[in-house]
Biopython code that builds the backbone (N, CA, C, O; Angstrom):
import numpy as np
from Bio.PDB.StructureBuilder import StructureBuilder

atoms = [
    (1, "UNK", "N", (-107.327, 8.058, 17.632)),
    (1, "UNK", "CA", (-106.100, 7.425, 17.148)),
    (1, "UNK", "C", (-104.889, 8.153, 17.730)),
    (1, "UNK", "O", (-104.728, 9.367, 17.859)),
    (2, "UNK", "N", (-104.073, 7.150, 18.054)),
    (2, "UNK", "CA", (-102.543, 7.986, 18.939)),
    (2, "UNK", "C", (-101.658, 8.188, 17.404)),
    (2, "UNK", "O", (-101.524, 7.398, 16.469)),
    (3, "UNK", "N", (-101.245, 9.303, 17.559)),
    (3, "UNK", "CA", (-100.225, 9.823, 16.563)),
    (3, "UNK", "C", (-98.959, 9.225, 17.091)),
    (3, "UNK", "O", (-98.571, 9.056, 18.247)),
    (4, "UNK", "N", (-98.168, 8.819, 15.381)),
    (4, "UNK", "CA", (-96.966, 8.485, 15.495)),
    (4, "UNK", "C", (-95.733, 8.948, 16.736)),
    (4, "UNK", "O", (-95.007, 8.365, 17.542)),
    (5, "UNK", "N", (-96.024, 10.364, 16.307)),
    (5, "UNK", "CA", (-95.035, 11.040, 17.542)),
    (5, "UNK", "C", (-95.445, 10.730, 18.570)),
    (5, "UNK", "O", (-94.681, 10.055, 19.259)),
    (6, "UNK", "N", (-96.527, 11.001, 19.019)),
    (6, "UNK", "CA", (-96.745, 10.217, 20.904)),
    (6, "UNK", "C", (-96.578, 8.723, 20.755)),
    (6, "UNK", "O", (-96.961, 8.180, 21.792)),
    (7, "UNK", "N", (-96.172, 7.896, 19.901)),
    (7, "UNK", "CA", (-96.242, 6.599, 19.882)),
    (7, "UNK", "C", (-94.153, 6.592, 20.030)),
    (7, "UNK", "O", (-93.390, 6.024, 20.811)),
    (8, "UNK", "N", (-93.969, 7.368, 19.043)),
    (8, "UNK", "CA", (-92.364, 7.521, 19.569)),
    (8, "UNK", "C", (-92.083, 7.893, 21.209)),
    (8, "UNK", "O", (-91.551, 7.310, 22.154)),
    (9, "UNK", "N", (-92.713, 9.128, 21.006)),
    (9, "UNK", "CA", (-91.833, 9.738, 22.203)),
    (9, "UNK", "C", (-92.539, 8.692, 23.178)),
    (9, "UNK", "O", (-91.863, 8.694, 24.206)),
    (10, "UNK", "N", (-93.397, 7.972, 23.283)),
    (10, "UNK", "CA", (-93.623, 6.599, 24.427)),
    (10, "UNK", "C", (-92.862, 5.749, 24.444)),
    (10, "UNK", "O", (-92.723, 5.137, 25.503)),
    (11, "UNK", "N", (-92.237, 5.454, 23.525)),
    (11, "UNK", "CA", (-90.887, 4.217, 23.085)),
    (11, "UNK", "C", (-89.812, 4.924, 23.449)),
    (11, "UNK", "O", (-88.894, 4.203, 23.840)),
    (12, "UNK", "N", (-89.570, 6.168, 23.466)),
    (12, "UNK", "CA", (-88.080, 6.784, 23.918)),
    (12, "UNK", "C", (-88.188, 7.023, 25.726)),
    (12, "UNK", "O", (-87.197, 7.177, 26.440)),
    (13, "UNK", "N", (-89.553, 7.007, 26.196)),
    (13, "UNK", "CA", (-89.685, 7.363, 27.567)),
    (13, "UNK", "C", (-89.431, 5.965, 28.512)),
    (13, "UNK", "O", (-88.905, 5.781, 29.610)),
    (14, "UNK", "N", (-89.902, 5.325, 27.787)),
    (14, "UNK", "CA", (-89.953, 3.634, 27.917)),
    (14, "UNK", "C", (-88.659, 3.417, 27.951)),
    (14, "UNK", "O", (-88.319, 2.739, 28.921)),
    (15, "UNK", "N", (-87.933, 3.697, 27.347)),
    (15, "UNK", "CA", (-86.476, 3.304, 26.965)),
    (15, "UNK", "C", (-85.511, 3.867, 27.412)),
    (15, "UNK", "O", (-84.391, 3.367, 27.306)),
    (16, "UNK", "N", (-85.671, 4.740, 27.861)),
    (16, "UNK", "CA", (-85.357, 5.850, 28.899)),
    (16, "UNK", "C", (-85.307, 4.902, 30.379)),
    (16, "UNK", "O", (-84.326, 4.649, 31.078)),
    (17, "UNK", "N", (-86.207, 4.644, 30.492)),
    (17, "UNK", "CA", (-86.458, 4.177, 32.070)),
    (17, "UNK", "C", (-85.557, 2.335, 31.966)),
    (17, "UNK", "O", (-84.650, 2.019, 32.736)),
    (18, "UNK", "N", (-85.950, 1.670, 31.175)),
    (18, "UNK", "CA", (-84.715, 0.276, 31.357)),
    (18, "UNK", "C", (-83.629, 0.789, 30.388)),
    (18, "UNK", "O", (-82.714, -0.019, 30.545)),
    (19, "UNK", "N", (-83.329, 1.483, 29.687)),
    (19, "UNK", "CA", (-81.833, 1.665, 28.861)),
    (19, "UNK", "C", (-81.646, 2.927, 28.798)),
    (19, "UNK", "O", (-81.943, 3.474, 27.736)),
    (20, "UNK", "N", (-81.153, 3.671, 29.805)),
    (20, "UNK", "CA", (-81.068, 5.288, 30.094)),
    (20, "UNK", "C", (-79.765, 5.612, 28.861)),
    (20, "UNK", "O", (-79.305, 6.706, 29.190)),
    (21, "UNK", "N", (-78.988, 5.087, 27.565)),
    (21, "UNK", "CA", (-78.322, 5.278, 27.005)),
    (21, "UNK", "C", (-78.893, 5.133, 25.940)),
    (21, "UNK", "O", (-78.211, 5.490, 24.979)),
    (22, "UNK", "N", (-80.016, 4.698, 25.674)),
    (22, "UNK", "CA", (-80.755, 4.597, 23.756)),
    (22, "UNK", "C", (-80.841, 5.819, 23.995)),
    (22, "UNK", "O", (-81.100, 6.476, 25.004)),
    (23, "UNK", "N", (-80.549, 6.099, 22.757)),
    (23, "UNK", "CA", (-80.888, 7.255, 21.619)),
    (23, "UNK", "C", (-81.821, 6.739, 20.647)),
    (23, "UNK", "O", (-81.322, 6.255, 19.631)),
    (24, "UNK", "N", (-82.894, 6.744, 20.742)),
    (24, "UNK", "CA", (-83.869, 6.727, 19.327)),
    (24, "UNK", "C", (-83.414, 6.827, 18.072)),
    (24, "UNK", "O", (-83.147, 5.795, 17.456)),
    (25, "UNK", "N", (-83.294, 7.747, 17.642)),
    (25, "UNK", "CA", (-82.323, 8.434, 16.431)),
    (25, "UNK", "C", (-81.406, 7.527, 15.771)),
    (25, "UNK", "O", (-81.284, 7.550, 14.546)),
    (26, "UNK", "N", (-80.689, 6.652, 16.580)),
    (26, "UNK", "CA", (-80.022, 6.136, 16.747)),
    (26, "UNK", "C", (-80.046, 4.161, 16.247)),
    (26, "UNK", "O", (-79.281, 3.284, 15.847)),
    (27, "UNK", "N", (-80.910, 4.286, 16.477)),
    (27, "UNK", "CA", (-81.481, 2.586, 15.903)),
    (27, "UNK", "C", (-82.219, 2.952, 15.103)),
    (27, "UNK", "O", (-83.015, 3.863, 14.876)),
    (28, "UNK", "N", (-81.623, 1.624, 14.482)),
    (28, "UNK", "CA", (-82.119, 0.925, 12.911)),
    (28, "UNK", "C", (-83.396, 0.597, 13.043)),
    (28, "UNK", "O", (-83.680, -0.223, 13.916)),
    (29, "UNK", "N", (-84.536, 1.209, 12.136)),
    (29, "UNK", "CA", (-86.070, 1.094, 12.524)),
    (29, "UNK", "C", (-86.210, -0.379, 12.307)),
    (29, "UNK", "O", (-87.294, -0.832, 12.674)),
    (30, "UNK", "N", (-85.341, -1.247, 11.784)),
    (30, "UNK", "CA", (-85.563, -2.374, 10.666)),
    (30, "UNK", "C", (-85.125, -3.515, 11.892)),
    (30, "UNK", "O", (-85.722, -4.570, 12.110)),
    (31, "UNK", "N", (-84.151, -3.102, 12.483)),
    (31, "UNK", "CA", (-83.092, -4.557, 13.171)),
    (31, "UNK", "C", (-83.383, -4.598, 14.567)),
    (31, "UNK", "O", (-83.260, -3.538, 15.181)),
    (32, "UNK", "N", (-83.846, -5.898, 15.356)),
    (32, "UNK", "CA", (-84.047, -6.055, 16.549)),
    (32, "UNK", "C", (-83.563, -4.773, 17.583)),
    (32, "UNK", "O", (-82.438, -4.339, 17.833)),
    (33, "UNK", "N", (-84.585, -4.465, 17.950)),
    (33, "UNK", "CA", (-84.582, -3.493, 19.401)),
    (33, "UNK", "C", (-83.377, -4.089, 20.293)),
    (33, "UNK", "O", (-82.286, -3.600, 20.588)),
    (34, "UNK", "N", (-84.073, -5.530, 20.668)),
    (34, "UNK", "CA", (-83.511, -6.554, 21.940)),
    (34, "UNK", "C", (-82.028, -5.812, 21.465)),
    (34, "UNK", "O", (-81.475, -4.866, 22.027)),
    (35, "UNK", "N", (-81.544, -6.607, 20.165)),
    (35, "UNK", "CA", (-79.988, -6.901, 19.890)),
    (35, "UNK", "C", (-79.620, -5.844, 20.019)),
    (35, "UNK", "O", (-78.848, -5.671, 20.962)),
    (36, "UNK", "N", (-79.959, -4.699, 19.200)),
    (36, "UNK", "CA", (-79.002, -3.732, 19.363)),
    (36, "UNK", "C", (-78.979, -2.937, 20.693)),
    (36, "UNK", "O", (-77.940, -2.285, 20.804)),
    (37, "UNK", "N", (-79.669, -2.836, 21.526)),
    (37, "UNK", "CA", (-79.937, -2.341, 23.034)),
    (37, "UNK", "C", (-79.445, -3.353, 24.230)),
    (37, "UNK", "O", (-79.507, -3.200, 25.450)),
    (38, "UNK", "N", (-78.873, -4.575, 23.348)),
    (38, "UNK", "CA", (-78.663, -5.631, 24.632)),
    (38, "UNK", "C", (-79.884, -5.697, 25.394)),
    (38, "UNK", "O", (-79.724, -5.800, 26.610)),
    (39, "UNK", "N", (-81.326, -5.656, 24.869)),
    (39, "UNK", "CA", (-81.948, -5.648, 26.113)),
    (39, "UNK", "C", (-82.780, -7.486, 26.803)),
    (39, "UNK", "O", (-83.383, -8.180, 25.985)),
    (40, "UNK", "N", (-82.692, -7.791, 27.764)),
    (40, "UNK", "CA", (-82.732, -9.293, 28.476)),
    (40, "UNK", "C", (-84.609, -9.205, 27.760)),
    (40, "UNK", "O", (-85.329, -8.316, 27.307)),
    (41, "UNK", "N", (-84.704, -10.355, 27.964)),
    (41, "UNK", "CA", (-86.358, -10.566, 28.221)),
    (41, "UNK", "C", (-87.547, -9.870, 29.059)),
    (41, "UNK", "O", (-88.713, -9.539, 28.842)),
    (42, "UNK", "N", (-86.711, -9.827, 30.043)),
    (42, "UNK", "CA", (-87.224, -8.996, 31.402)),
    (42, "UNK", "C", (-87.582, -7.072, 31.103)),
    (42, "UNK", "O", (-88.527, -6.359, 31.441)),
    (43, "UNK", "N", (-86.443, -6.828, 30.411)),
    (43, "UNK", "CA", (-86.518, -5.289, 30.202)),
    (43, "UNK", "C", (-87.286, -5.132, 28.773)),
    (43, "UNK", "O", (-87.878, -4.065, 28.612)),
    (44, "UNK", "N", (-87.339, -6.166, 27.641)),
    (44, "UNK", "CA", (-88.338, -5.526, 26.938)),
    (44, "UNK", "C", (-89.737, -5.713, 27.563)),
    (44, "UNK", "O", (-90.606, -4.881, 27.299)),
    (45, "UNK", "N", (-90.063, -6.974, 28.546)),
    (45, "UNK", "CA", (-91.673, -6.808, 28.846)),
    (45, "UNK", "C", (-91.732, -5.484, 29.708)),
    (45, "UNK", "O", (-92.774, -4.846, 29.559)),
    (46, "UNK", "N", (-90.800, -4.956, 30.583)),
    (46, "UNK", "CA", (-90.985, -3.634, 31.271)),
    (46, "UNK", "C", (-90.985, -2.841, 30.053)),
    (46, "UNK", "O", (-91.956, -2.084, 30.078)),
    (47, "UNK", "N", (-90.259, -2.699, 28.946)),
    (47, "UNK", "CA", (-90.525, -1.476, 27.952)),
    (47, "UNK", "C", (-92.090, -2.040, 27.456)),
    (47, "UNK", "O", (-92.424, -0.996, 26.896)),
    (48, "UNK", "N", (-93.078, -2.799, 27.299)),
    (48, "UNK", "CA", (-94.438, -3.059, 26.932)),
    (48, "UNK", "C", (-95.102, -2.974, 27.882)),
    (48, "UNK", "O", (-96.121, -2.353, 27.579)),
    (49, "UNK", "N", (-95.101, -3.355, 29.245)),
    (49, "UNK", "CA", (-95.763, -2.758, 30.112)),
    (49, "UNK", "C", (-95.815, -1.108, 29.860)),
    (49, "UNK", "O", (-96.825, -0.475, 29.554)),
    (50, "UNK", "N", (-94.753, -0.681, 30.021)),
    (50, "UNK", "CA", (-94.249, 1.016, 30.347)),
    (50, "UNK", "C", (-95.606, 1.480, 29.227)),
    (50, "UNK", "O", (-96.626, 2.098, 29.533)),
    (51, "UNK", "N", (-95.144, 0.865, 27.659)),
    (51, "UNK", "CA", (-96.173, 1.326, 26.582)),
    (51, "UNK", "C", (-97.463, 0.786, 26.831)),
    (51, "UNK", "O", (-98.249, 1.087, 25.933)),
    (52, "UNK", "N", (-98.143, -0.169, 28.079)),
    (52, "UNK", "CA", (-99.532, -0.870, 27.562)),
    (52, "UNK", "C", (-99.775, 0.747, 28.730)),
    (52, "UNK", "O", (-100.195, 1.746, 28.146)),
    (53, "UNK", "N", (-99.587, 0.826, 29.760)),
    (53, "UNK", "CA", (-99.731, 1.945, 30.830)),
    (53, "UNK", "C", (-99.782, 3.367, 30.134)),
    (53, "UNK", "O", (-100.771, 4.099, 30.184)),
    (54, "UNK", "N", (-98.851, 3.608, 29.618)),
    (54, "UNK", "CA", (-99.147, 5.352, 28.513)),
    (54, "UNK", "C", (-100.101, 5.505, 27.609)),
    (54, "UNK", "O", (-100.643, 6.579, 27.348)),
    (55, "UNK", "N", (-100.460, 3.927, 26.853)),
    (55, "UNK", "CA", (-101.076, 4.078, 25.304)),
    (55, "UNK", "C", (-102.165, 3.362, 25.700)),
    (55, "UNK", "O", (-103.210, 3.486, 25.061)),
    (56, "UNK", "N", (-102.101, 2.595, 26.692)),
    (56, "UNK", "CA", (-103.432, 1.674, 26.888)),
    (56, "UNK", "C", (-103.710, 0.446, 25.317)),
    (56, "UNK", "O", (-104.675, 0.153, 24.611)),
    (57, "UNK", "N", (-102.257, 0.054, 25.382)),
    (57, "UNK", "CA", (-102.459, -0.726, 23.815)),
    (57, "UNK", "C", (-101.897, -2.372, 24.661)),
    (57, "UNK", "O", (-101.053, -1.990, 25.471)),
    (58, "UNK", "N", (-101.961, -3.183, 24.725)),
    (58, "UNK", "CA", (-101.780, -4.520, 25.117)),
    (58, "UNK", "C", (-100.944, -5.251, 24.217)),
    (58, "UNK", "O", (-101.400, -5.232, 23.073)),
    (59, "UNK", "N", (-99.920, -5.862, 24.335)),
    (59, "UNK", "CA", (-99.255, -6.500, 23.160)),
    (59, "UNK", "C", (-99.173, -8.234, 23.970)),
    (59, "UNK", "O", (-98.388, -8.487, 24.884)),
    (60, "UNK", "N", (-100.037, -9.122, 23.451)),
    (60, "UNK", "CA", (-100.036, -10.719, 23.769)),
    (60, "UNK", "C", (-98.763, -11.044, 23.318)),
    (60, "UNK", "O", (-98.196, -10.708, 22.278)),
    (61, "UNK", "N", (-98.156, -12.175, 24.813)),
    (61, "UNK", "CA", (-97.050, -12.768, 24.540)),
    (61, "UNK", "C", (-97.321, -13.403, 23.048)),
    (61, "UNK", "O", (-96.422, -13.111, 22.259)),
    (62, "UNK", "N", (-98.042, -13.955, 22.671)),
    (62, "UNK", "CA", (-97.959, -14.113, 21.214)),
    (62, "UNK", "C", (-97.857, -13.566, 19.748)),
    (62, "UNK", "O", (-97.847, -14.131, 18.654)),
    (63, "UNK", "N", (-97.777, -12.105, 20.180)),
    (63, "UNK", "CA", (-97.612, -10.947, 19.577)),
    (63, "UNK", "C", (-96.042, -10.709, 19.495)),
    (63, "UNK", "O", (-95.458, -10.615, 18.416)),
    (64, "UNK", "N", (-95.541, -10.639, 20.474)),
    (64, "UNK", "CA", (-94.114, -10.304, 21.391)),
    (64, "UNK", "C", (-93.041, -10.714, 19.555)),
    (64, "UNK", "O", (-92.436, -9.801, 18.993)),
    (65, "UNK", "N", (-93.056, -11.903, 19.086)),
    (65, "UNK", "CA", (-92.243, -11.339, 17.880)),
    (65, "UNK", "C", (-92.541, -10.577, 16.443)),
    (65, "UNK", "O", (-91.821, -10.399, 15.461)),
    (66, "UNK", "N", (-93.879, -10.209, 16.728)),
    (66, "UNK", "CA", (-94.583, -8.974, 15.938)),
    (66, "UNK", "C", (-93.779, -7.798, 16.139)),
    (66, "UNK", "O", (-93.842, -7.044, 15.169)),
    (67, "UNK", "N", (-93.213, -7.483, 16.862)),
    (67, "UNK", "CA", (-92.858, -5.708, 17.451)),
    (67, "UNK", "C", (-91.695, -5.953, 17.993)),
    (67, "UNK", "O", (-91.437, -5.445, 19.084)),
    (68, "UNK", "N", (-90.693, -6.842, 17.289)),
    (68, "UNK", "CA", (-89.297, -6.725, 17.570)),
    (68, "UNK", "C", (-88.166, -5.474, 17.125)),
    (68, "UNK", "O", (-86.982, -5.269, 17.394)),
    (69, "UNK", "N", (-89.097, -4.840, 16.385)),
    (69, "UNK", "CA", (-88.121, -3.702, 16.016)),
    (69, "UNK", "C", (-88.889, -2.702, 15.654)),
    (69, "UNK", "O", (-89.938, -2.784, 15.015)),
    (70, "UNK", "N", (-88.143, -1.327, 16.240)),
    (70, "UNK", "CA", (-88.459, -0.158, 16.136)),
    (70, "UNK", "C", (-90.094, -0.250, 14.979)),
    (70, "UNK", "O", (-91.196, -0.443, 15.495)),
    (71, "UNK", "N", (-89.956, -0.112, 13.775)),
    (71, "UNK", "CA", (-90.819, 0.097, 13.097)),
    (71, "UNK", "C", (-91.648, -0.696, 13.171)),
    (71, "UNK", "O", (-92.689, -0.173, 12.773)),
    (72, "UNK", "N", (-91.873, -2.120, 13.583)),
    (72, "UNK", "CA", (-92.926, -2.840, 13.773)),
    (72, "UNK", "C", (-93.665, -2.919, 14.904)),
    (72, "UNK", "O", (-94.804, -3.378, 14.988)),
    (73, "UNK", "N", (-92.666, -2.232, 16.215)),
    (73, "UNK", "CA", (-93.480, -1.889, 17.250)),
    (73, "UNK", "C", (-94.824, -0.926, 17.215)),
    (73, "UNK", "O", (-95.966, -1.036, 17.661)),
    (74, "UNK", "N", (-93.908, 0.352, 16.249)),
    (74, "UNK", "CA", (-94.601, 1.660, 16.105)),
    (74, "UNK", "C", (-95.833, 1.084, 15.016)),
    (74, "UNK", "O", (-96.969, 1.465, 15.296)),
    (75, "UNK", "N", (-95.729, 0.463, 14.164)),
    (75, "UNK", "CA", (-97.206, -0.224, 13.627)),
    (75, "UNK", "C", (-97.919, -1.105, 13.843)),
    (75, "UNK", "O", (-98.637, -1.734, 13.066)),
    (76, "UNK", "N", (-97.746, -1.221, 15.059)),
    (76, "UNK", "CA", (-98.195, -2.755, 15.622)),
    (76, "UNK", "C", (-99.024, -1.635, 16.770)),
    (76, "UNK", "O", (-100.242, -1.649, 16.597)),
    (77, "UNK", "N", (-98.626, -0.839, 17.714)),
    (77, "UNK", "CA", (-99.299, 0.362, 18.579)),
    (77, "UNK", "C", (-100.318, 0.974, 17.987)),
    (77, "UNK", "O", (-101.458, 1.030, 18.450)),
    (78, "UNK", "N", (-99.864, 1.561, 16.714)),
    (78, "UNK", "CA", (-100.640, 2.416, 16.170)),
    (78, "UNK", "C", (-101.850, 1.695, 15.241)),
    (78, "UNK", "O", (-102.854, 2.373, 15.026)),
    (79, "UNK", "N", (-101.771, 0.334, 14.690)),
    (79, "UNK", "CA", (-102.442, -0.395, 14.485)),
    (79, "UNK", "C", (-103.673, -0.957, 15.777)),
    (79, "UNK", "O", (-104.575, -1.763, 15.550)),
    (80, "UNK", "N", (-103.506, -0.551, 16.589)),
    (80, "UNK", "CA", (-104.231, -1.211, 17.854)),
    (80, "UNK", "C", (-104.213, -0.383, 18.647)),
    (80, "UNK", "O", (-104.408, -0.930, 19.733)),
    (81, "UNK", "N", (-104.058, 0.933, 18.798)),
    (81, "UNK", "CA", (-104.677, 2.140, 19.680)),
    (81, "UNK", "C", (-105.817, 2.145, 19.300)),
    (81, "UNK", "O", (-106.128, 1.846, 18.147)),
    (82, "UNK", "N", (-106.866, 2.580, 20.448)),
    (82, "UNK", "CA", (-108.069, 2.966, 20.084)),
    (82, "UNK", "C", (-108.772, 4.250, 20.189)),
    (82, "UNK", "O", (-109.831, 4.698, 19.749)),
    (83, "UNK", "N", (-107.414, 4.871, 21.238)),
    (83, "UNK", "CA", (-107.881, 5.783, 21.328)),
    (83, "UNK", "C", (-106.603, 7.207, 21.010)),
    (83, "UNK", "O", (-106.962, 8.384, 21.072)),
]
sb = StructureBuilder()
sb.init_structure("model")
sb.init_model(0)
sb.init_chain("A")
sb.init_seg("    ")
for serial, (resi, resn, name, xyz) in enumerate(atoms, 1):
    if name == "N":
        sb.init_residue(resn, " ", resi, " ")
    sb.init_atom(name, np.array(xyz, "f"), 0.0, 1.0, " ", f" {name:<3s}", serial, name[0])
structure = sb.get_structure()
């Protein structure tokens, strides 16, 4: 099972690389990632790629409004790591 913290610090590395100005810390675990990061369509599937490549966790476009925000990403990963 991947621990919370490597499930963060994968979402801040991720986020790092398409939004070099998030601060983690900083967003609302509760309220859209997209909105408050301005981020397009394009840069959250690069932030889920970035996480299927580190965590080896897959998120189906039909999933995609499962893990719109901070905290539902991080239980939606950690719910479906296997390893």
């Amino acid at each position: 099972m991947i621990s919370d913290t490597d499930i963060r610090q994968a979402i801040a590395d991720g986020l790092a690389r398409i939004a070099p100005e998030a601060e983690l810390q900083r967003i609302d675990p509760r309220r859209s990632l997209r909105e408050q990061l301005d981020l397009d369509s394009f840069d959250f599937l690069n932030l889920l790629i970035a996480l299927h490549e580190r965590l080896r966790v897959d998120v189906p476009e039909s999933d995609y409004g499962k893990v719109d925000s901070l905290d539902a990403l991080i239980a939606y990963l950690s719910q479906h790591a296997t390893s």
